[in-house]
LUMTORZA-726615 format. One record per residue: x, y negated, z negated of N, C-alpha, C, O in turn; residue in one letter. Coordinates in steps of 0.1 Angstrom, whole numbers, padded with zeros to 4 digits, always signed. Atoms other than C-alpha are relative to their C-alpha. Example, Ala and Ser with C-alpha at 12.3 -4.5 7.8 and 13.67 -1.06 7.14 Angstrom:
REM LUMTORZA-726615
+0009+0012+0000+0123+0045-0078+0009-0012+0000+0019-0012-0007a -0009+0011+0000+0137+0011-0071-0008-0011-0008-0003-0022-0009s 
//
This chain:
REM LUMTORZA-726615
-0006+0011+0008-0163-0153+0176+0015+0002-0001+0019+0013-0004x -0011-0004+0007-0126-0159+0172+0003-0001-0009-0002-0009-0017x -0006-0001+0014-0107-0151+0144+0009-0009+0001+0013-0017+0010x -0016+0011+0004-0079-0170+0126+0011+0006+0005+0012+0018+0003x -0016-0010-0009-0043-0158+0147+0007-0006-0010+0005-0018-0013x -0015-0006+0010-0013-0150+0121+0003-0014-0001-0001-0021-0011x -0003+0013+0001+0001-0183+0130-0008-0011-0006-0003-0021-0012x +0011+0007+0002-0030-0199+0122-0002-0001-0016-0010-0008-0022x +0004-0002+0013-0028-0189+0085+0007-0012-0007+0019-0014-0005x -0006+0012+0007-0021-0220+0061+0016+0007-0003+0019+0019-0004x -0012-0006+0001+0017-0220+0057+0003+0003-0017+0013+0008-0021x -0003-0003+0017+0013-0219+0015-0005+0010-0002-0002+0019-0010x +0008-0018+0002-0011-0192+0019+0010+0010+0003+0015+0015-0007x -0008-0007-0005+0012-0172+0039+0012-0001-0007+0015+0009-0013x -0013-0001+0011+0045-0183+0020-0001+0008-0014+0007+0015-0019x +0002-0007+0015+0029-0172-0015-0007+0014+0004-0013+0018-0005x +0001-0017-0002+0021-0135+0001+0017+0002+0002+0024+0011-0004x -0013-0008-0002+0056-0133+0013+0010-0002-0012+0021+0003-0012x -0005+0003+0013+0068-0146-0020-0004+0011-0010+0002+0010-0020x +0004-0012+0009+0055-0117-0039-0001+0014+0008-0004+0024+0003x -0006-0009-0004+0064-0095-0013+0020+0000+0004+0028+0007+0009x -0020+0004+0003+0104-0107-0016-0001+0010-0018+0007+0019-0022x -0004-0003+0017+0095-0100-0058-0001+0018+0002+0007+0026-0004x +0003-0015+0000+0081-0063-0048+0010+0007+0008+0011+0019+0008x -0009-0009-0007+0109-0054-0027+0016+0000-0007+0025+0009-0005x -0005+0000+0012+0132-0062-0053+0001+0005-0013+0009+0008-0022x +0008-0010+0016+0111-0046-0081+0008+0008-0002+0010+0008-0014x -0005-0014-0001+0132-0014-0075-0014+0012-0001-0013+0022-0009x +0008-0010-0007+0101+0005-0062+0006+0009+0008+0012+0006+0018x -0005-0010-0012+0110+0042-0049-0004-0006+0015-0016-0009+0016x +0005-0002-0006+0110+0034-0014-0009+0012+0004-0021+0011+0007x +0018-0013-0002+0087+0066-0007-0011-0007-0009-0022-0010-0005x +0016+0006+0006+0065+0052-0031-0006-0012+0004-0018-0013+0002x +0009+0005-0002+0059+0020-0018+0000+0001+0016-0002-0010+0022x +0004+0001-0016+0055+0030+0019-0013+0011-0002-0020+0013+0008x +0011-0011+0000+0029+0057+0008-0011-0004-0005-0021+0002-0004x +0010+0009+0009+0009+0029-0017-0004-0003+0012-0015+0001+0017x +0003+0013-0013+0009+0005+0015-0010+0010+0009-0021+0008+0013x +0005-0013-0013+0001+0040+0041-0016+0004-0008-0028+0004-0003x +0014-0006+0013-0028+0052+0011-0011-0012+0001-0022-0010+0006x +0009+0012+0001-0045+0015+0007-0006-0001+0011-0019+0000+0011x +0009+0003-0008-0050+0009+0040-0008+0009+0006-0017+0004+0013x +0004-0011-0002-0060+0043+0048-0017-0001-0004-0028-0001+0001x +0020+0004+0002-0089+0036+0027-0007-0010-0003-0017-0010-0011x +0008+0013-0002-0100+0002+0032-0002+0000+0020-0009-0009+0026x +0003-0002-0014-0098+0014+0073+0012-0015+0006+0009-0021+0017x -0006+0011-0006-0071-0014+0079+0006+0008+0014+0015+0016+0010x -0007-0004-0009-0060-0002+0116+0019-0007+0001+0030-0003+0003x -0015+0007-0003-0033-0027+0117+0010+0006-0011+0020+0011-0007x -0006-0003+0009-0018-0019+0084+0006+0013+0003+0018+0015+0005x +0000-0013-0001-0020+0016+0088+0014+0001+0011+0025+0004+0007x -0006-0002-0006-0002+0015+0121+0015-0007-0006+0024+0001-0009x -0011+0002+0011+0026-0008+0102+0009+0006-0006+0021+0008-0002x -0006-0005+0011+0034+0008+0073+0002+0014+0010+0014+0014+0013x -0004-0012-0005+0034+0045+0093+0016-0007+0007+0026-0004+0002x -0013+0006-0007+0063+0025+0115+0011-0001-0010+0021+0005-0010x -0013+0003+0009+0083+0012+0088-0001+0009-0008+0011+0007-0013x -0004-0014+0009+0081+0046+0062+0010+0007+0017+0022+0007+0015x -0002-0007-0015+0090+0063+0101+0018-0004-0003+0027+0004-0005x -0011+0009-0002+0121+0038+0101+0007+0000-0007+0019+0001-0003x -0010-0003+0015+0134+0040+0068-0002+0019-0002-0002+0023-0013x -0001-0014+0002+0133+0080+0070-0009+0008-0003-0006+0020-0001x +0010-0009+0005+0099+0093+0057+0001+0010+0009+0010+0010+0017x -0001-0004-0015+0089+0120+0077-0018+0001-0002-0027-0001-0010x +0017+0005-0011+0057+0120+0098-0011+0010-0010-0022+0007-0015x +0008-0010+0010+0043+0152+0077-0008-0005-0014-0020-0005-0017x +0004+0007+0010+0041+0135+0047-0009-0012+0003-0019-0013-0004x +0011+0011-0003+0022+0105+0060-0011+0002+0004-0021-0005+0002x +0015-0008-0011-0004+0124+0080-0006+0005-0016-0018+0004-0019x +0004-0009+0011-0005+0144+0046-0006-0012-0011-0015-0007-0017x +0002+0005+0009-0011+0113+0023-0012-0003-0003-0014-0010-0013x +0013+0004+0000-0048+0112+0030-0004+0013-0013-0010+0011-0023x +0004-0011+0012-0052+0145+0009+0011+0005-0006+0013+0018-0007x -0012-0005+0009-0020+0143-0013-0008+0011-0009-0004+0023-0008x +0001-0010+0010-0039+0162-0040+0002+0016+0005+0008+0024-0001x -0006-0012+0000-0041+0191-0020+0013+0008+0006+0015+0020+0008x -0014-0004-0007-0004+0190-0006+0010+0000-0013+0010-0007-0023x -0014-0003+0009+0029+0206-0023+0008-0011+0006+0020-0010+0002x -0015+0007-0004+0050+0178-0003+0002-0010-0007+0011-0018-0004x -0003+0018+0009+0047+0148-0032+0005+0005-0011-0001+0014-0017x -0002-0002+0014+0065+0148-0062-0007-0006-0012-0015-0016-0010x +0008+0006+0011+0052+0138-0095-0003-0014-0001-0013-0019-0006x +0002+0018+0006+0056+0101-0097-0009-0009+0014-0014-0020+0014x +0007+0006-0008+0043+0100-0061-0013+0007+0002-0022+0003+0010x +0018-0004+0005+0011+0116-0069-0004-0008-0010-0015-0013-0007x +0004+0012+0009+0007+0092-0099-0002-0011+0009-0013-0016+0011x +0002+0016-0011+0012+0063-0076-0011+0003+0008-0020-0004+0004x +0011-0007-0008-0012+0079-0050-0015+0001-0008-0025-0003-0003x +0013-0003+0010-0038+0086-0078-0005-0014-0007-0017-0017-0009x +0005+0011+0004-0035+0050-0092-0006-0010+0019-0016-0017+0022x +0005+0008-0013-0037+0034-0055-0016+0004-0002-0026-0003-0007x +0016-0001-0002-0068+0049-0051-0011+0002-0012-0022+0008-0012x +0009+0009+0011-0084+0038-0080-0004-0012+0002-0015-0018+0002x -0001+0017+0007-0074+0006-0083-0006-0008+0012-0012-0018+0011x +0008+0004-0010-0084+0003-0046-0015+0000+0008-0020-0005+0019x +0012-0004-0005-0115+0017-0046-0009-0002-0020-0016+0007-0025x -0003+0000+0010-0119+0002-0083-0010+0003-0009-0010+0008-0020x +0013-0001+0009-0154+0000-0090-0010+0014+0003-0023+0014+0003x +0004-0011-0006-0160+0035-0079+0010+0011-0010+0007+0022-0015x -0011-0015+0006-0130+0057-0096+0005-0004-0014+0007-0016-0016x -0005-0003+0010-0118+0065-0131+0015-0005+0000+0025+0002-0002x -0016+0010+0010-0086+0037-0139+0004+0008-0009+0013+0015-0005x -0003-0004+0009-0083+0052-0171+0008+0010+0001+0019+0009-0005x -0008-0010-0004-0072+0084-0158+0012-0003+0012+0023+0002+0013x -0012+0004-0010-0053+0072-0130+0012-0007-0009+0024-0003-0009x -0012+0004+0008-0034+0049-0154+0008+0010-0010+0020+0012-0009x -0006-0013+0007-0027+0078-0180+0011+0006+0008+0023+0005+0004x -0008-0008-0007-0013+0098-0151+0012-0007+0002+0023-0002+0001x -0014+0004+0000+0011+0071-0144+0006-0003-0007+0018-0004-0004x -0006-0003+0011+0020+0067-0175+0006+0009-0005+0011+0007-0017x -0004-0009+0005+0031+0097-0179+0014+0001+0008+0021+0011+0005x -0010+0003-0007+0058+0086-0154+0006-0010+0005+0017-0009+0012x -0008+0011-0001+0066+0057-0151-0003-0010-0016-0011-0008-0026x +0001+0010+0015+0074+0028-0179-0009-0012+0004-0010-0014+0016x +0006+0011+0001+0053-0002-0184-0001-0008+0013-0009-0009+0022x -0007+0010-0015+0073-0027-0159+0000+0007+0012+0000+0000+0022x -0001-0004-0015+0072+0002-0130-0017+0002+0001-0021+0004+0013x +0011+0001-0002+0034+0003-0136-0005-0011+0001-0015-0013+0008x +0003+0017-0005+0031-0036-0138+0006-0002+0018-0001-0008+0027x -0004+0001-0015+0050-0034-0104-0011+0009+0014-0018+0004+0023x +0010-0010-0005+0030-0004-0089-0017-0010+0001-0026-0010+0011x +0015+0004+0004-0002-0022-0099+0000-0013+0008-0010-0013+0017x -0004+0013-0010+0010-0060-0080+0003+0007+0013-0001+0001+0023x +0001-0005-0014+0019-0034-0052-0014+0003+0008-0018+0002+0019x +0019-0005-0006-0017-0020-0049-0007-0015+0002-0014-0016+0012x +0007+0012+0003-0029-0055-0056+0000-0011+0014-0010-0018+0018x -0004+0006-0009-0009-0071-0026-0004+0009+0015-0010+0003+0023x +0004-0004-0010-0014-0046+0001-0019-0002+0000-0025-0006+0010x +0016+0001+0001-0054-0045-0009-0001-0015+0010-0007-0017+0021x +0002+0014-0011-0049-0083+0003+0007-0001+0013+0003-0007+0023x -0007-0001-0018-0028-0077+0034-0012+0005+0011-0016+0000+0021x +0013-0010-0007-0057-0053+0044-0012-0008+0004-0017-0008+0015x +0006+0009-0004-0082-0079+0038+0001-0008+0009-0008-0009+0017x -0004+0010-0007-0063-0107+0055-0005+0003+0016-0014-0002+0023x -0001-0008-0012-0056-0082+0085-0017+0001+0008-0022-0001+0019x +0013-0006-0010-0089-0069+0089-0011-0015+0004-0014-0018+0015x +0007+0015-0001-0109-0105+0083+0003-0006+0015-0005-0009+0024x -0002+0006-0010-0088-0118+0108+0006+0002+0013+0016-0004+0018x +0004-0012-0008-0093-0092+0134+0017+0002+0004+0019-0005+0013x -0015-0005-0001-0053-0081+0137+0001+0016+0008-0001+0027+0005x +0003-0016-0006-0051-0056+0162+0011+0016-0001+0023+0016+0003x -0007-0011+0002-0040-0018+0153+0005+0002+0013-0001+0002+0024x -0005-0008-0015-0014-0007+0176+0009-0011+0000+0016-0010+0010x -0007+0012-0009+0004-0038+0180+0011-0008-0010+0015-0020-0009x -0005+0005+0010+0024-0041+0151+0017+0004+0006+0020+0016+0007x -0014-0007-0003+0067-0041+0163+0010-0010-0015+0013-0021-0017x -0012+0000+0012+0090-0041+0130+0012-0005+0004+0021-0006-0003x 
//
């Protein structure tokens, strides 16, 4: 069966994702934190496309490769700092929502960020979760993504 192609997506649909990805890049989100939310999400919803993406542009903007490889098992790596283990711990809650402990995950970021950078954080998880959807729904192939 074919899928719907990129172009093919209603142009209001697609304007109001990129409209709340203009507000989130503006937020003043650490970049590291939100290339490792976007790298984390899709990691575990299996988005190939995404995944390949987001590794490109963290790559692009400076990450380095260690840390990305590593964000599958931040807990057991010394290379994240505090606020990006909170972010890391809320992603995969909030993406895996009806399965993991919110409460604690929110706590933790609370204990590091303020309100407004956890309302931001939380619209970040919120929007890649749907990129991921979009992506995988409408078969987007990993590998083929040029920034």
């Amino acid at each position: 069966m074919e899928r719907i192609a990129s172009h093919e997506v209603p142009k209001g649909a697609y304007a109001a994702m990129l409209n709340t990805e203009k507000y989130l890049k503006e937020a003043g989100i650490n970049p590291k934190i939100y290339h490792l939310v976007k790298l984390r999400a899709s990691m575990i919803n299996g988005c190939g496309y995404c995944i390949d993406m987001h590794t490109k542009e963290a790559l692009k903007d400076g990450e380095d490769s260690q840390r990305l490889y590593l964000s599958r098992v931040w807990r057991e790596s010394p290379n994240y700092t505090e606020e990006e283990r909170a972010a890391l711990h809320l992603t995969e809650a909030l993406t895996n929502i009806s399965t993991n402990d919110v409460e604690s995950a929110y706590e933790h970021a609370a204990e590091v960020f303020s309100k407004d950078e956890i309302a931001n954080l939380t619209l970040l998880i919120c929007q890649i979760n749907s990129w991921n959807r979009i992506a995988i729904t409408f078969g987007f192939v990993p590998g083929s993504y040029e920034g």
